[in-house]
C-alpha positions in Angstrom: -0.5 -8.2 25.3 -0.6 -10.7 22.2 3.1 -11.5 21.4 2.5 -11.3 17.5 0.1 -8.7 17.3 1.0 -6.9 14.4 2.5 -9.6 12.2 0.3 -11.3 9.4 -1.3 -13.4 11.2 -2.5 -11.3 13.6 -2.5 -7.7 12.2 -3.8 -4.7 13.7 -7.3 -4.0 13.0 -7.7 -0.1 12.6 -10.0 3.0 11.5 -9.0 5.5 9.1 -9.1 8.9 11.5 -12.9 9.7 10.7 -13.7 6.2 11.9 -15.2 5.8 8.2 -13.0 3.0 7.1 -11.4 -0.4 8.7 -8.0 -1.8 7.5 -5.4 -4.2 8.4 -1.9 -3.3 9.2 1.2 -5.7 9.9 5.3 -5.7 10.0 6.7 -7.8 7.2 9.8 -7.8 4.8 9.9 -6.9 1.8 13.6 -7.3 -1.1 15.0 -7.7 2.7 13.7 -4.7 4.7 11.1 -4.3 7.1 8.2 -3.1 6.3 4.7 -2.0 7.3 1.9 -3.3 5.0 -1.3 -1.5 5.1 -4.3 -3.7 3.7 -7.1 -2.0 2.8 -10.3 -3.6 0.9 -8.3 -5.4 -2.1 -5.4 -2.9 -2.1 -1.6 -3.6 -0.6 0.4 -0.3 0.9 3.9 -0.5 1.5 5.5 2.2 4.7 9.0 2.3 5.1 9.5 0.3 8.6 11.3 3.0 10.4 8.1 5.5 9.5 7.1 4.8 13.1 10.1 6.1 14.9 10.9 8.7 12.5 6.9 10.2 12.8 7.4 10.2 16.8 10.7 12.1 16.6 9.2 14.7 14.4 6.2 15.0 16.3 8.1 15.3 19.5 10.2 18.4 18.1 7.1 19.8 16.6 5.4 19.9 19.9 1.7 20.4 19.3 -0.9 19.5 17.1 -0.1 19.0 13.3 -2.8 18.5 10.3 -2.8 15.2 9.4 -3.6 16.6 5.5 -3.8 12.5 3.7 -3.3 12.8 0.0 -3.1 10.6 -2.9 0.2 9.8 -4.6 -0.6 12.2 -7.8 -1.7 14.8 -5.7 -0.1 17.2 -4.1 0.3 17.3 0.0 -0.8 20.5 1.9 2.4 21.9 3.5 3.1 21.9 6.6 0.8 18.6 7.4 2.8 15.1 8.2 2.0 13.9 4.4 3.6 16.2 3.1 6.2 15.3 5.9 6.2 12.2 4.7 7.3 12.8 1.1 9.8 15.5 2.0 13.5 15.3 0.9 13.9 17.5 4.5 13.0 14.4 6.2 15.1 11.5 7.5 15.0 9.3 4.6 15.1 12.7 2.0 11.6 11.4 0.6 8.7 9.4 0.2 7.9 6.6 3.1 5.1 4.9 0.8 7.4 2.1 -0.7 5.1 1.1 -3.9 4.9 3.6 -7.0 1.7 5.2 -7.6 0.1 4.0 -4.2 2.7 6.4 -2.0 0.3 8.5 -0.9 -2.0 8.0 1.8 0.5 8.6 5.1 -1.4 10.7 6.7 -4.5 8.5 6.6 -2.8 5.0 7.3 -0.1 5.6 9.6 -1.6 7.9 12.3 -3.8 5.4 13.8 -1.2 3.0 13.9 0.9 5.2 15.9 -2.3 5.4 18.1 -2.8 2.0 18.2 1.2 1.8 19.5 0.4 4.1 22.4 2.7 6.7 20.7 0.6 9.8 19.1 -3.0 11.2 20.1 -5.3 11.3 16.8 -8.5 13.2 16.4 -11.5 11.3 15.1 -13.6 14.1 13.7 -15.3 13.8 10.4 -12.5 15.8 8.1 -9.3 17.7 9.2 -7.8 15.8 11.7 -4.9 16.1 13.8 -2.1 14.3 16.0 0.7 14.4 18.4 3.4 12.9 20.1 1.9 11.9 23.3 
């Protein structure tokens, strides 16, 4: 395995879960704290670094399949679905994991296949409603 895959010069190269759409992710720093930057087209994402662990936990206690339900910032998440997961104050950072104001949205259709990519979560590829678990 490539020692510095995942860092800006070598980012992941991933699919959004319908396999409609290619972006870049890597591990940076950001005002001093790691982050994951998603790069997609001519628009920057910022994830809270620790988004990896804490998604894996909460699959893991969750068990099963869970809706991935990916929503835009101004929109609101479906419950029960890891975006809305993702901007809960119930989970372990008591908010939102996208780090940049108005583009915090988007979890559930950014982070998933990196967590595949990682070896750590199953994702479905079908052409709306996916899921994924812990694997």
């Amino acid at each position: 395995m490539d020692s510095d895959l995942g860092s800006k010069n070598n980012p992941w190269h991933l699919k959004t879960p319908p396999l409609s759409s290619e972006y870049t992710m890597y591990i940076d720093e950001k005002d001093g704290d790691k982050v994951i930057v998603c790069v997609v087209g001519t628009t920057t994402l910022y994830y809270a670094y620790r988004a990896i662990d804490d998604l894996v936990t909460m699959l893991k206690a969750y068990g099963d399949w869970i809706d991935l339900g990916s929503a835009d910032e101004q929109k609101e998440a479906k419950p029960g679905t890891v975006e809305a997961w993702a901007r809960s104050q119930s989970n372990p950072i008591g908010g939102w994991y996208g780090l940049k104001k108005g583009l915090r949205g988007r979890f559930g259709m950014y982070v998933p296949p990196l967590l595949e990519a990682l070896g750590l979560a199953e994702v479905e590829h079908n052409p709306r409603n996916n899921r994924m678990r812990a694997l």
